[in-house]
C-alpha atoms as one frame of an Amber mdcrd trajectory, in Angstrom:
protein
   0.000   0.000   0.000   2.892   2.664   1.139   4.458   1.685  -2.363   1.622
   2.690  -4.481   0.985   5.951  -2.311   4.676   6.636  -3.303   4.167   5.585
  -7.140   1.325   7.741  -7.075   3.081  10.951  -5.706   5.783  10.724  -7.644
   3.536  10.081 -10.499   1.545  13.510  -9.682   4.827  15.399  -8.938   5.870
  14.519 -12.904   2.763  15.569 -14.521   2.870  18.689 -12.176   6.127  19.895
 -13.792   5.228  18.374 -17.183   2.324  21.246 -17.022   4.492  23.707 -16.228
   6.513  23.633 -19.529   6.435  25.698 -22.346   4.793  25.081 -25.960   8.379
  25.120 -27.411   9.328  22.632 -24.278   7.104  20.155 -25.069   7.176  20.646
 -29.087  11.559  19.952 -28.371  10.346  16.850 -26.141   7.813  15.922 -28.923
  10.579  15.757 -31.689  12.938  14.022 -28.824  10.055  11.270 -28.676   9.852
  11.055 -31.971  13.574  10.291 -32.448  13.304   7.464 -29.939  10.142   5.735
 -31.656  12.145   6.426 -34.874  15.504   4.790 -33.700  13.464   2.044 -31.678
  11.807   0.963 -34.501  14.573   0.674 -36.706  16.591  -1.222 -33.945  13.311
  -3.517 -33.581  13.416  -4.032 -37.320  17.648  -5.002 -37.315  16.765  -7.677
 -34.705  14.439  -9.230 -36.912  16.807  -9.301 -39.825  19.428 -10.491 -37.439
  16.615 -13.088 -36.553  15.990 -14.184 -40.165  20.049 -14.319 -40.530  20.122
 -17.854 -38.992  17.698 -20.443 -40.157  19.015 -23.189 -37.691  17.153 -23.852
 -34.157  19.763 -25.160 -32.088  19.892 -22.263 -29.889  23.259 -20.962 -30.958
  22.918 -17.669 -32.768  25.224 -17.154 -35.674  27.907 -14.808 -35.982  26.288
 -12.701 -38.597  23.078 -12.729 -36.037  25.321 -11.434 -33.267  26.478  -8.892
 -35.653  22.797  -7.811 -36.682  21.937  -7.622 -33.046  25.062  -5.708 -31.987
  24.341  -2.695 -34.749  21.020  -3.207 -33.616  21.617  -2.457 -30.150  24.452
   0.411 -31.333  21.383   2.239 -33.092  19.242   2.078 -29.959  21.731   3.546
 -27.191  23.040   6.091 -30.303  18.715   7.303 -30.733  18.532   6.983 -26.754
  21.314   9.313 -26.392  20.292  11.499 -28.934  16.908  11.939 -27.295  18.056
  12.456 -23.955  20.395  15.348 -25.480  17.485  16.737 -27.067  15.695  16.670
 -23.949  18.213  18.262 -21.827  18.734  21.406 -24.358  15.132  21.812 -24.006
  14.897  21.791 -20.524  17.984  24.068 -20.057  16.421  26.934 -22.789  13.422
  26.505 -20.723  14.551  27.893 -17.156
């Protein structure tokens, strides 16, 4: 019970500063989002690639599978990172 009272604060506390930002704010955090779907979805699709890259099912993924999966995990920490960075510029013009 204590644990959801805290979820639930902290949940309040979040969409009390998320109403306090700017139009340009949340337009900067809209485009940030967008660059994370983007990037997520273009990870998601490598891994499926990488996925179609070995045909066998002995539970030993091939080296050009653990290559796939390696770029694919590259492009998802490169969009996370970019996102974040987005979201930090627009919280810093914002104060």
């Amino acid at each position: 019970m204590k644990k959801s009272i805290m979820i639930l604060a902290a949940s309040l506390s979040i969409a009390t500063l998320g109403a306090c930002d700017s139009g340009a704010e949340n337009a900067q955090e809209n485009q940030a989002d967008a660059v994370r779907e983007s990037t997520e979805a273009q990870a998601d699709a490598m891994e499926e690639k990488a996925d179609n890259l070995d045909t066998r099912v002995d539970g030993v993924d091939s080296a050009a599978e653990n290559a796939m999966e390696n770029k694919a995990d590259a492009v998802r920490k490169q969009g996370e990172a970019k996102a974040d960075a987005m979201e930090d510029a627009a919280d810093a013009q914002n104060r």
